[in-house]
N, C-alpha and C positions, 0 to 999 in steps of 0.2 A: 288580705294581702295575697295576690297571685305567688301561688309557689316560685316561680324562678324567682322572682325579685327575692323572695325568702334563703332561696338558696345561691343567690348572690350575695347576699347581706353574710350568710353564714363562709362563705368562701372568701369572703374580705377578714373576718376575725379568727379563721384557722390560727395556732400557734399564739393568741392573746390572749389573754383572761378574760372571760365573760361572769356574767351571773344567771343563774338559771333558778326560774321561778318553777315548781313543781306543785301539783295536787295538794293541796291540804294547807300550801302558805308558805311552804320551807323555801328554804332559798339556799342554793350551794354555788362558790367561789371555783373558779380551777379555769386550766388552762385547756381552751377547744382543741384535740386533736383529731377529731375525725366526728364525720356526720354521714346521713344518709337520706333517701329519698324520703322515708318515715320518721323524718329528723329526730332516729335514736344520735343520741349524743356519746360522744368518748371525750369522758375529760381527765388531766393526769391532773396533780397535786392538787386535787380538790378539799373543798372544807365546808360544813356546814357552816353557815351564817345564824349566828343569832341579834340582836340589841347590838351588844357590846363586847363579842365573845364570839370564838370561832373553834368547831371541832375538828380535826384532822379527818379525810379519808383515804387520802391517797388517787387512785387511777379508780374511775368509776365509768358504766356505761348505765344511762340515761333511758328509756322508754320513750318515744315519740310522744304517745296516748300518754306521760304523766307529765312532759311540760306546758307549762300553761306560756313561761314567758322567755326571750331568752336576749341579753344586752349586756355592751361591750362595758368594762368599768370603764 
């Protein structure tokens, strides 16, 4: 996928909740507030994802090089 349309996609769900697939299979919950050209991510009331069970983090910033996925709930 050509960067802009990536970073169009990512400028459409500022301010909504996403889910973000990271390195190793995790998957964390939270609301997009900022990105960047290295699509590090800034998420606020984020939460790990488990099954059936979810862990609190609060406001997290992301790594470009450790998302693998990232989609609107």
């Amino acid at each position: 996928m050509p960067i802009d349309l990536t970073i169009r996609l990512l400028k459409r769900s500022l301010n909504k909740p996403v889910i973000v697939k990271i390195k190793g299979g995790r998957l964390i919950r939270g609301i997009l507030v900022g990105y960047d050209e290295h699509l590090n991510l800034l998420l606020k009331d984020a939460e790990w994802v488990y099954k059936e069970d979810s862990d609190p983090i609060g406001s997290i910033l992301l790594r470009g090089d450790n998302v693998v996925l990232i989609s609107p709930t």
